[in-house]
Every structure is written in C-alpha cells, then in structure tokens.
C-alpha positions in Angstrom: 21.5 5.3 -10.2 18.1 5.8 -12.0 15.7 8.5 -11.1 12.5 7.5 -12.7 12.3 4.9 -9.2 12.8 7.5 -7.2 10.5 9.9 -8.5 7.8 7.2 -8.8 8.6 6.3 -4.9 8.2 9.8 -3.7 5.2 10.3 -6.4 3.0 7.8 -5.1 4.1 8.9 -1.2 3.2 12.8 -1.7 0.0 11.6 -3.8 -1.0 9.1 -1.0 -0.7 12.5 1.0 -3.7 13.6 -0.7 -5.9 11.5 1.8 -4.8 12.5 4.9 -5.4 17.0 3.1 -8.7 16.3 2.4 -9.6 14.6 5.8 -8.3 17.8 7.6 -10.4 20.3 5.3 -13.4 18.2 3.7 -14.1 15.3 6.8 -17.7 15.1 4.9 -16.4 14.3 1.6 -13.9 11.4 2.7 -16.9 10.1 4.8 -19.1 9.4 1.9 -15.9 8.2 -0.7 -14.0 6.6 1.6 -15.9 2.7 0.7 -15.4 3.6 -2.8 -12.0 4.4 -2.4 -11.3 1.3 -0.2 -12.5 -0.8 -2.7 -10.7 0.3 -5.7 -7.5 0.2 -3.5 -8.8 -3.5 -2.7 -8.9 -4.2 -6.1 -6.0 -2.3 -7.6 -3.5 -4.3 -4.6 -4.8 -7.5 -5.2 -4.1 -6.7 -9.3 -0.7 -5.6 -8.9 0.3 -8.6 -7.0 -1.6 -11.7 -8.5 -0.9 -10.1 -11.9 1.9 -7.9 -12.1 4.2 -8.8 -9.0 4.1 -12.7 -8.7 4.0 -13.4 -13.1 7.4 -11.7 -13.0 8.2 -13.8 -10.2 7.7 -16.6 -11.4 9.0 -16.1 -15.1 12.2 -14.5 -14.0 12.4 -17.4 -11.4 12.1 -19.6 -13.7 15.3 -18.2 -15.5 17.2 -18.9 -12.5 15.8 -22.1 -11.9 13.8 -21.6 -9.2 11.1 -23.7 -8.4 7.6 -22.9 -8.2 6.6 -23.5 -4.5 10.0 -22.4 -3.3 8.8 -18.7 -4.6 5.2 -19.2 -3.7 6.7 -20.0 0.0 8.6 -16.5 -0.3 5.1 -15.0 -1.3 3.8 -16.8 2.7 6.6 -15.2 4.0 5.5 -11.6 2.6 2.3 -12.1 4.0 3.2 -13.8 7.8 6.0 -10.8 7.8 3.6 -8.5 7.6 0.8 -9.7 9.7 3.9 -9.9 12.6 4.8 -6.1 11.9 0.8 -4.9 12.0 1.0 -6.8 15.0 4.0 -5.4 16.8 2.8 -1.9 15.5 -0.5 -2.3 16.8 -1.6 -1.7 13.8 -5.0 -2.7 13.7 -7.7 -2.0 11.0 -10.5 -1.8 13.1 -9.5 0.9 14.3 -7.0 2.1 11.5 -8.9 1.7 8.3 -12.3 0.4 9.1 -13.2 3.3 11.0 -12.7 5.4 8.5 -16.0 4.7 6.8 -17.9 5.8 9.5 -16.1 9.2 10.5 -12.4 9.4 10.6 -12.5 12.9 12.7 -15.0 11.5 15.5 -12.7 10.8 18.6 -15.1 8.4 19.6 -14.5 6.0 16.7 -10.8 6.5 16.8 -8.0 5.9 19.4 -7.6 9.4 21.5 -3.9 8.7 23.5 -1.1 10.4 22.7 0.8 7.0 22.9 -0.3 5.8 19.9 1.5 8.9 17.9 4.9 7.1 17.6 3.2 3.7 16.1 1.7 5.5 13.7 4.2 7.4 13.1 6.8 4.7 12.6 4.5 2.7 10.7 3.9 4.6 8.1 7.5 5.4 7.3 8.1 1.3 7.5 5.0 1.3 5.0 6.8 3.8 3.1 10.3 2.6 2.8 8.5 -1.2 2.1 7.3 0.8 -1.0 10.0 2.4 -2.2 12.1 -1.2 -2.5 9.7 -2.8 -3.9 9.1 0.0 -6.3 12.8 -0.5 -7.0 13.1 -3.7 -7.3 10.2 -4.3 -10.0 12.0 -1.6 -11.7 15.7 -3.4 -12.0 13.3 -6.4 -13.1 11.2 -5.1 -15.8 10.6 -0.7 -15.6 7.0 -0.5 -16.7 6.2 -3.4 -13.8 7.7 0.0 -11.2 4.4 1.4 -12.5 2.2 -0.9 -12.0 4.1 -1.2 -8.0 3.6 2.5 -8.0 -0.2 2.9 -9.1 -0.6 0.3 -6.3 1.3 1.7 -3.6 -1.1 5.1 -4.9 -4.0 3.2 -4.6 -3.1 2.0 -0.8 -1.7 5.0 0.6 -4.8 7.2 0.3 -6.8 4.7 2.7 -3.6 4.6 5.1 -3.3 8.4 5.0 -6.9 9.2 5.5 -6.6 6.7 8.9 -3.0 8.1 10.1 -4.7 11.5 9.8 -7.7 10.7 11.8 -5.8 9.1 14.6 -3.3 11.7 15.2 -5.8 14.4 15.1 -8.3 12.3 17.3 -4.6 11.5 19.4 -5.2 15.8 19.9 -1.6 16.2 17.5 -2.0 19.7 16.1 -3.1 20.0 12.1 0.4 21.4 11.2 2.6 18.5 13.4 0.4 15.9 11.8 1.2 17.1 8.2 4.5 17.7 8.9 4.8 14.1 10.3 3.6 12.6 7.6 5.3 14.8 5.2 8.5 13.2 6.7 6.8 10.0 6.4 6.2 10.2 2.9 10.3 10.9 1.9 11.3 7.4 3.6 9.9 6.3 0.3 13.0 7.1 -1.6 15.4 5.8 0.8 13.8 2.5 0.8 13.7 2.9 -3.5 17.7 3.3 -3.1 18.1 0.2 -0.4 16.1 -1.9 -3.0 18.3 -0.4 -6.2 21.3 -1.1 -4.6 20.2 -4.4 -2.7 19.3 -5.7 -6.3 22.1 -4.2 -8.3 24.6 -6.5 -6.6 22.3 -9.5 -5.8 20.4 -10.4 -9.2 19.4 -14.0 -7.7 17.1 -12.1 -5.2 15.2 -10.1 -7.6 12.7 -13.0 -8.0 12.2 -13.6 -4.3 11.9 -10.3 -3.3 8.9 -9.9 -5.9 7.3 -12.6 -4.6 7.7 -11.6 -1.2 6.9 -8.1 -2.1 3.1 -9.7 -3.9 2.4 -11.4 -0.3 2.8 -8.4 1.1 0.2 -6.8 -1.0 -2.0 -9.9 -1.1 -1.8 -9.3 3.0 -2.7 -5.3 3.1 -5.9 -6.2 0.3 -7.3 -9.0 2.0 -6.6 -8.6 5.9 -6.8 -4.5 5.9 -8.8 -3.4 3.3 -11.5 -6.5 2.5 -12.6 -6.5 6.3 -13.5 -2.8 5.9 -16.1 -3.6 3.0 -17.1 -6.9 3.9 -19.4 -5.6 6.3 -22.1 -2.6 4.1 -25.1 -4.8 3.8 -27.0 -2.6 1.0 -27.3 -4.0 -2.5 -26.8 -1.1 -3.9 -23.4 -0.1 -2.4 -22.3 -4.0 -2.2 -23.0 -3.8 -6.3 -20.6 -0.2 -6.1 -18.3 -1.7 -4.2 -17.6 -4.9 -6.1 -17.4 -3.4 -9.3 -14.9 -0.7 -8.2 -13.3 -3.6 -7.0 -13.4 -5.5 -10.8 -12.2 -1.4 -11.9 -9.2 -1.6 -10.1 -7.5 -4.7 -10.9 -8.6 -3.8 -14.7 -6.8 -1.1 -14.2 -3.6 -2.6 -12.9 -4.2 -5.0 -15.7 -4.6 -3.2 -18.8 -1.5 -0.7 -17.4 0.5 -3.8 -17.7 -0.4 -5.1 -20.5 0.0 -1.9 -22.7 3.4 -0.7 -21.4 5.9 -2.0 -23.2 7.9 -4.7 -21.3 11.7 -5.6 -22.1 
C-alpha cells in the first residue's frame, strides 16, 4: 500500500489543525483573516473540483465508456449527499462558518450547549475520513491529482477548524479536550485514505464515479458553506479582496495541476 496518500491525508488534517491553534491563542488575528481565508478556501475548492476532480472524471470515464451525464449525475449525488449529512449533523454554517467572521470566541455568536459537542465532533471526523478517500482515490487515478485533493482539503479545513474550535470552546469544552478531540479527528483522515486505496484497488470501474462524486462534494462545501459567508461584506474594498483571493485560489489549484507531471 502506498504512503505518499497517507501522509498527504494526515498532512492536510494536522495542517487544517492550524485554524482551530490560532483561534485558542490569537482570537484577534483569525477575526481580521478569517474573510480572506474563507475566500481563498472558496476559490481553491471550487478549482480542485471543476478543474482537477471532474476533468479526470470525465477523461477516465470516458475510457470506460461512461457517458457524460451518467457522471455528471454522480457529481448531483456528491452534492445532495452532502447537503443530507450537514443536515442530519446540524451542521449549519450560520452558525458553523459564518460566524466566524465576526468573533469565533464570543459565546453569543456561537451555539453554548454541551449537546452540540458530539455533532461536531462526529462531523469532523466524517469530514475527515471523506478526505482521506478521496485523497486516495485521485491518487490510484493520476498521483499528482492527490495533490491537488490535498491542497484543497488544506484550504477547507482551516475554515472548519477555526468554527469546530469556537463552538466547543463557546459549548464550555476545556482548551486541552478540544485539541485533543480534534487531534483524534484529524487521524480519521488516514483510515478513510486506506478505505478509498483499497475500495479502488479492487474496483477500477468506480474510480471515475467516485471522482465525480467526490467534485460535488466540493462544489457543495464552496458554494453552500463557504460563498454564503462572503456573500454578505458590503465594502468595495474588501468585496474587491475577497474576489481576487477568490481568482488566487483556483489559480492556484490550477497552475499545481498543470505543472505536475501527470501519467
């Protein structure tokens, strides 16, 4: 079984981690970055599926002789999939992502009962073990597209991390618990890498599918989670910053995909 999907699974988890730190020990400095960084994460998801996750799709699809709309339909699927966990979770990004811009360590913005520990909780692990297949799987398909997954998982996580923290710290969860937590959280990612290796090892017909499932699941978290909590600053100045972060990070995703070598 390959490493390099593992360590990019559990790269991009502890790296996401870096959110969540600096919201325990600099709430002031996450406050002001925290529309920047939702906006490059915007950008850099929305790149990595419309073009990294579903081109592959489609071209390795096509090999198979899948048709067009019957992958495109698996990409509807990725997105209705995860609008039904977000909303069995109670995973809502008024209160998860959006509030974050405001100040992710006021209780008053956040939600304060312990009951929501275990949502968030499982959540992210789910979140986490989503990434780590799909990390996998774009790595069994073409390696250099794992990194393109992976700077995008990066890219996501330090938004989601930043709101887990605040909630379970708002939810009165001690500092060390609710790095621990999502410590744990963060090492479902590998597990998830080795159900995708293993899951595409013996089904090759399902590495298309599972792309294009894996890009509507993206597509979902960049334009129902992260759009909504940008969509609303209504100064030019930051509505320029903003947007062009946004045009930064699908360049980015872009030009890492274009100069790795691909097989």
């Amino acid at each position: 079984m390959p490493l390099t999907p593992l360590l990019l699974t559990l790269g991009s988890s502890l790296l996401g981690l870096m959110g969540g730190f600096l919201l325990l020990w600099r709430a002031n400095a996450v406050r002001r970055a925290a529309a920047w960084i939702l906006a490059f994460a915007a950008g850099s998801i929305l790149g990595a599926s419309l073009l990294g996750l579903l081109p592959e799709a489609f071209e390795h699809g096509a090999e198979t002789g899948l048709k067009l709309t019957t992958l495109l339909a698996w990409a509807l699927t990725g997105v209705l999939v995860f609008f039904a966990v977000e909303k069995l979770l109670v995973w809502h990004h008024h209160a998860h992502v959006h509030d974050v811009e405001t100040d992710p360590t006021h209780p008053s913005h956040l939600p304060t009962s312990p009951t929501v520990r275990p949502l968030i909780i499982i959540g992210d692990a789910l979140h986490n073990f989503l990434d780590g297949a799909v990390i996998a799987i774009a790595y069994v398909v073409d390696p250099p597209l794992a990194i393109v997954a992976a700077l995008a998982v990066l890219a996501h996580e330090l938004p989601q991390e930043i709101g887990d923290f605040g909630i379970l710290i708002a939810s009165g969860m001690t500092r060390g618990r609710v790095i621990l937590w999502n410590v744990l959280g963060a090492l479902v990612s590998p597990l998830g890498a080795v159900v995708g290796l293993l899951a595409a090892d013996r089904f090759e017909a399902i590495e298309p599918p599972l792309l294009a499932f894996a890009a509507g699941n993206f597509i979902y978290i960049a334009l129902a989670d992260l759009f909504p909590s940008i969509q609303h600053e209504r100064r030019l100045g930051r509505s320029v910053g903003q947007l062009l972060l946004l045009i930064v990070g699908i360049l980015v995703i872009w030009q890492v995909g274009v100069l790795l070598p691909h097989e």
